[in-house]
Every structure is written in structure tokens, then in C-alpha cells.
C-alpha positions as CSV (number, residue, x, y, z in Angstrom):
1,X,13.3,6.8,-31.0
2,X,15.2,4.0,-32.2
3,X,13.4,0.5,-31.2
4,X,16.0,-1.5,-32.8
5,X,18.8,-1.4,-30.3
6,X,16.9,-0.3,-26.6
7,X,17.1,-2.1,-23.5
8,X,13.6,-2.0,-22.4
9,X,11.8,-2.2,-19.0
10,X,7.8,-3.1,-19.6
11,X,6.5,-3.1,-16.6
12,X,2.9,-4.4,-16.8
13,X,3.6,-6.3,-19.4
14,X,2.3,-9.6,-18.7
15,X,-0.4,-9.6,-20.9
16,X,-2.4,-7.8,-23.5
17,X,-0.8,-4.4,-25.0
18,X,2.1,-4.9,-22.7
19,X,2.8,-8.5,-23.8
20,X,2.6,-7.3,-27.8
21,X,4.7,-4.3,-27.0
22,X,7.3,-6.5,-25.6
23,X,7.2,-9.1,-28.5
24,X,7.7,-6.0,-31.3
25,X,10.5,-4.2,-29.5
26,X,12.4,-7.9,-29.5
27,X,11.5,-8.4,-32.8
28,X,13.0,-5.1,-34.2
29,X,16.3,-5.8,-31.9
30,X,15.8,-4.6,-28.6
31,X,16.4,-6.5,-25.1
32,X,13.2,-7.0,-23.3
33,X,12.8,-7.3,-19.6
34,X,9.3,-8.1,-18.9
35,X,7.6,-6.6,-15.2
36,X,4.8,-8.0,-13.4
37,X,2.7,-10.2,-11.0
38,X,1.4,-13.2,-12.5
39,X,4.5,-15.7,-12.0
40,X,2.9,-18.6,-14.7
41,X,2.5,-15.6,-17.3
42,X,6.5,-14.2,-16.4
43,X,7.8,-18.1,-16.8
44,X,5.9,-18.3,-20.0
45,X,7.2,-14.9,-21.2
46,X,10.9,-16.1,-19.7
47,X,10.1,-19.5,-22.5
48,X,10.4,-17.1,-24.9
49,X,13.7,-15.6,-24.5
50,X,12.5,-12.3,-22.5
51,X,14.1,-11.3,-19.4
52,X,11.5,-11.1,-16.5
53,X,11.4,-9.6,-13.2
54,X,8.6,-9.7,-10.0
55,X,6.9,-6.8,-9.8
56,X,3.7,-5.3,-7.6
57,X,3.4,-1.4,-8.8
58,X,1.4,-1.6,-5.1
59,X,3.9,-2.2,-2.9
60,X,7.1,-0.1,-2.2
61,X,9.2,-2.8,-1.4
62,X,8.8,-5.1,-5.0
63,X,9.7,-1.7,-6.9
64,X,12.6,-1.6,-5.1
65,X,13.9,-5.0,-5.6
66,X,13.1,-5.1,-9.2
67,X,14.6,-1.9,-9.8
68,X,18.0,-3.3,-8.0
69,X,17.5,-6.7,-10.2
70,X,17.0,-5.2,-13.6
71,X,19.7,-2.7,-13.3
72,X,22.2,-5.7,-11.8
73,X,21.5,-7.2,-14.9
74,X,21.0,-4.7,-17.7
75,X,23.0,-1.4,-16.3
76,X,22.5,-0.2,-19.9
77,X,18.3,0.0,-19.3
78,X,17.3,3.1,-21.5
79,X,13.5,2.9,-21.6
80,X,11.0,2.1,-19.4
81,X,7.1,1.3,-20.0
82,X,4.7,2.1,-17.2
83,X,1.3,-0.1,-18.1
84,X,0.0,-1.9,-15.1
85,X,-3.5,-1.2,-14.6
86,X,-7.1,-2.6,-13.5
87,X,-10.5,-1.2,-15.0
88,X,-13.4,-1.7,-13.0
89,X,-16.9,-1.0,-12.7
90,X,-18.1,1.5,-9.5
91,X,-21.4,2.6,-9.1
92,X,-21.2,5.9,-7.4
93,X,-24.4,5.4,-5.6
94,X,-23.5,2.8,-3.5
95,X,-20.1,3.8,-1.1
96,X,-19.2,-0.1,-1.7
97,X,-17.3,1.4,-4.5
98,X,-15.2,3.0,-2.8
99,X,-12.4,-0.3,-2.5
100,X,-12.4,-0.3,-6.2
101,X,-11.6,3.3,-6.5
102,X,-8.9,3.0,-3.9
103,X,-7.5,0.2,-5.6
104,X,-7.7,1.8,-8.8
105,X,-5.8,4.6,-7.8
106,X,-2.9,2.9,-6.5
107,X,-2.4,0.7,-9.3
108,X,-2.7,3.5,-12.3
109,X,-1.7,6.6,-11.1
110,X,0.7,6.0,-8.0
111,X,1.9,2.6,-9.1
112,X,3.1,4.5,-12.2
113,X,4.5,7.1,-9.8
114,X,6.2,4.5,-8.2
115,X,8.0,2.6,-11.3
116,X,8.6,6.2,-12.4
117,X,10.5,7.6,-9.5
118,X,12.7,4.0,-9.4
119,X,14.3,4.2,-12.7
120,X,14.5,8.0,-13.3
121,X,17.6,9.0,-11.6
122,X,19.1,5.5,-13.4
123,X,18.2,7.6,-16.5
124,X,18.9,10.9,-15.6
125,X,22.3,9.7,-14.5
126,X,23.1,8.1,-18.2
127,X,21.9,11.5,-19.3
128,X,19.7,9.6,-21.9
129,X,16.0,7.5,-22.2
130,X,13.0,7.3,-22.8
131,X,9.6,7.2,-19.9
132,X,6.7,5.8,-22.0
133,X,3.5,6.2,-19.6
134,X,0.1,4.5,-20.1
135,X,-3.4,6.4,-19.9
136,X,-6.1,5.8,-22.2
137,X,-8.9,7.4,-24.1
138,X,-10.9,7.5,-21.5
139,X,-8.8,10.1,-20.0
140,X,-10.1,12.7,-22.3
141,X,-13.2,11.4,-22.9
142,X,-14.4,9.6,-19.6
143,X,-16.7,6.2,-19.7
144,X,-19.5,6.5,-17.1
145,X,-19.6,3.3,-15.8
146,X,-15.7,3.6,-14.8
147,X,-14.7,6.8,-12.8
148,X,-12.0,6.3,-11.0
149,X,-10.4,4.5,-13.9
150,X,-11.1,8.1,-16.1
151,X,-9.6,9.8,-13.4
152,X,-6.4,7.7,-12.4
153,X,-5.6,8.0,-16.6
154,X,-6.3,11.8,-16.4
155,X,-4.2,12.1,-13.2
156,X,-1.2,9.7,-15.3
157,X,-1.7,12.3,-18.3
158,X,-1.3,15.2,-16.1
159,X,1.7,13.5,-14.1
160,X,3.7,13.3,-17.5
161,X,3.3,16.6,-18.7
162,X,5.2,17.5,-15.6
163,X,7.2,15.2,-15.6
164,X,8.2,16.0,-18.9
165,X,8.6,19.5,-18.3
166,X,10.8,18.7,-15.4
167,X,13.1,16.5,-16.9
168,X,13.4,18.9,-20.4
169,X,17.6,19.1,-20.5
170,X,18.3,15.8,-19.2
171,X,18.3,13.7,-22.0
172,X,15.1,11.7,-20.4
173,X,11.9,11.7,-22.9
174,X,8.7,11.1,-21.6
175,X,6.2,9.7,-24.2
176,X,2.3,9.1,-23.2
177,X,0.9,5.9,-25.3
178,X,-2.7,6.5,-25.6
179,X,-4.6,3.5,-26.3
180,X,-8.4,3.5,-27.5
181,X,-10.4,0.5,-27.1
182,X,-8.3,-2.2,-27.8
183,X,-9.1,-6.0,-28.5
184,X,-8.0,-7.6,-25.4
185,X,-9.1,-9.7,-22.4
186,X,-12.5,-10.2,-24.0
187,X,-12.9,-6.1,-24.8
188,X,-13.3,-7.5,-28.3
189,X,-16.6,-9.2,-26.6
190,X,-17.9,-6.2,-24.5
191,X,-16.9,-3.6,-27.7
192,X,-17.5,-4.6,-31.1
193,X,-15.4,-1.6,-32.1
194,X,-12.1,-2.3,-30.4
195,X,-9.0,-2.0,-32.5
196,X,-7.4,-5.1,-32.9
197,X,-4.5,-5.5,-30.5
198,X,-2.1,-6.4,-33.9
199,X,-3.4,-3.4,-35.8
200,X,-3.1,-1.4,-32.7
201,X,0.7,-1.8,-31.8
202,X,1.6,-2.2,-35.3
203,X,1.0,1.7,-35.2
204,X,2.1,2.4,-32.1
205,X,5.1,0.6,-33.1
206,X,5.3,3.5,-36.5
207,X,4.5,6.2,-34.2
208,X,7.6,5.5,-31.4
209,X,9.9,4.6,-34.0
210,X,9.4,8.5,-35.4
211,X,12.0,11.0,-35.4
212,X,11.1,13.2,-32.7
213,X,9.0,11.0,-30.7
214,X,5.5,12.3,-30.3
215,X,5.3,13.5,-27.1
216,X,2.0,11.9,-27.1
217,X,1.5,8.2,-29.2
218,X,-2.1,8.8,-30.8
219,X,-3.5,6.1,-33.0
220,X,-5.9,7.0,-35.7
221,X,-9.0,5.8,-33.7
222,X,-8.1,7.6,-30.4
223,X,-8.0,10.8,-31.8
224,X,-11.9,11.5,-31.5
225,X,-11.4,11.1,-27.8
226,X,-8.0,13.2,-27.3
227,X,-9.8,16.0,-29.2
228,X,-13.7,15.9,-28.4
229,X,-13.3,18.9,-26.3
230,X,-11.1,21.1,-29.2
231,X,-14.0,19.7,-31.8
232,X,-17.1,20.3,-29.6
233,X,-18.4,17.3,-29.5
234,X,-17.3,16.0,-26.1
235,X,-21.0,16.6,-24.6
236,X,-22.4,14.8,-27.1
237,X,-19.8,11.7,-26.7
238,X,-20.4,11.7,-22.7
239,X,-24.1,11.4,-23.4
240,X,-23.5,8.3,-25.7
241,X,-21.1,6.4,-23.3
242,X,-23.6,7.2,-20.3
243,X,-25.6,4.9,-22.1
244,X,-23.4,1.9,-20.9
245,X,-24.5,2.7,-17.1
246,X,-27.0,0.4,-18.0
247,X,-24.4,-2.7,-17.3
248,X,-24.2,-1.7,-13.9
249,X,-25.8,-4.3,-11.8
250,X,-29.5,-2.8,-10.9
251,X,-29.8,-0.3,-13.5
């Protein structure tokens, strides 16, 4: 795709990879509109010349609106960037865990669902764009101490094949950015490993700007994880990363 000249829709994108991902697509030329919750972090982003826009991917009703607002103002919108999402810790023992997996749910997997079905008839209708969803290493390659996050990533994952199928002749590409650890809000601290966030979209950045666009946006390190089942050493990963159960309070 060509990330010089979009008009892009990050929702999500507040903070972290989302916030980066905004600053490079303006950077190579592209108008920015910038989704989310946090209304100190949108004014700060708005400071820097981006468009912004309210959003909760949890409730109906803010979709709606900022659908209506962002097209008011940018009817030329051709790509749209579905990242809001939560990680948290559930121990499966205890049914207490069962609020975080609901909440989990609705943010990553419907709330994409949500943001998708708002802007894809805009996009169908130009006949042209780009969908970039948001799962995760994790999705192939799940981390014990966070199920419901592995499976709202694998649901996302799943979601965009479809969709992709489904919207094959329309002129609408869906592209799944699949980020491995990555060296933000303090994952730096819990992950020695974690790709650093500048080194990280500085490839993603390579990868979107190829011609065809991957379907899926792989970085170098997250490719163990996308392919430890095809390699056959998926059981052997699982076993490693169930070691980290032991941060779960009263393991």
C-alpha cells in the first residue's frame, strides 16, 4: 500500500503501537485521525497536528458517532486500523475471572467487530481501502497466564480471514498486523526480550508499504510464534510460557 498519501483511521491509537503507527503514517504523508478513550492523551495527540475523535470500541453508540464525525470531516477515509485492546491476567481456577474475560472479549474481538462493520460499507462504497486488524503472537502461540486475551486474538485472526474472503472483489484489503512482544507500557520491564517499539514499527512500516500487502504483517521475531505449529515446536513453546503461571497471585 502506499503510506504516503492515505487518510487513516487508527482507532486505538492513543498510546503505544497505535500512537507510533500514527506518528510514521504522518510522517510519510498521510492524514491521521487518531480513535480512542483517554481525552488528555487525544488533546495531546490533537497538540501535535493529528485529527482526533472519541471513541469506546464498547459501546454501540460512540462507534456510531465517531464514524459520522470522521467521515463528516475526512469523506476521503481509505484505511482504517482496528488496535484497541486490554491484556489481563485470569486465573482459571477462581470463576472471579470471569469479568476480565468478558471484558476482554468485548474490547478485542467484538470491539474490532464493531469499528469494522462502521467503516466497511464507507469503503466498499469508494470501491477502495485498506482494514488493518490487530491480534498478536499470542494468537498462535497462546501465553498461559492470559486466556481470554489468546483467544479474543485468535477469534480477531479468524474474523479477518473471513472478512477478507468476503470482501475479495471490492477493492477493500484486509491486512492482520501481528505484533510479538513489544516494548511498551512497561512490557520492556515484565519481558526482557520485547522488541523495541521503534524497531518494531520501523518494520511494520517496510512491510505495509510492500507491493502487494501481506495479507498478514509478520515481523522477524513473531514468526516463531505464527509458525510453531508448521515447525513442531509449539508443545515445547506452551510448556516454556506455562512457566509464567507462576505470576499469578497464589501460585
Amino acid at each position: 500500500m502506499n503510506i504516503t498519501s492515505r487518510t487513516v483511521l487508527i482507532v486505538g491509537g492513543t498510546s503505544g503501537i497505535g500512537r507510533e503507527l500514527a506518528r510514521r503514517f504522518a510522517a510519510a504523508g498521510s492524514t491521521v485521525v487518531v480513535g480512542g478513550r483517554n481525552p488528555e492523551a487525544l488533546a495531546q495527540l490533537a497538540a501535535e497536528g493529528f485529527g482526533t475523535t472519541e471513541l469506546d470500541v464498547t459501546d454501540d453508540g460512540s462507534v456510531t458517532r465517531a464514524r459520522d464525525a470522521v467521515l463528516a470531516q475526512h469523506p476521503d477515509l481509505d484505511t482504517v486500523v482496528a488496535m484497541s485492546g486490554v491484556m489481563l491476567l485470569e486465573d482459571l481456577r477462581d470463576p472471579a475471572h470471569f469479568e476480565a474475560a468478558r471484558a476482554t472479549i468485548d474490547t478485542n474481538l467484538v470491539g474490532t467487530i464493531r469499528v469494522v462493520d462502521a467503516f466497511t460499507p464507507h469503503l466498499i462504497e469508494r470501491g477502495t481501502g485498506t482494514i488493518i486488524t490487530v491480534t498478536s503472537g499470542i494468537a498462535f502461540l497462546p501465553f498461559p497466564p492470559m486466556p481470554t486475551y489468546a483467544a479474543s486474538k485468535a477469534g480477531v485472526h479468524a474474523y479477518s480471514e473471513a472478512l477478507r474472503a468476503q470482501l475479495d472483489g471490492t477493492g477493500v484489503e484486509v491486512a492482520e498486523l501481528v505484533p510479538p512482544a513489544v516494548a511498551t507500557a512497561g512490557q520492556d520491564q515484565v519481558n526482557p526480550h520485547a522488541l523495541p517499539l521503534d524497531a518494531f514499527v520501523t518494520e511494520v512500516m517496510q512491510l505495509l508499504a510492500q507491493d502487494h500487502t501481506p495479507n498478514e504483517i509478520l515481523v522477524e521475531r513473531v514468526k516463531m510464534h505464527r509458525w510453531a505449529e508448521r515447525d513442531g515446536s509449539y508443545t515445547e513453546l506452551v510448556a516454556q510460557r506455562s512457566q509464567a503461571l507462576a505470576m499469578l497471585p497464589g501460585r
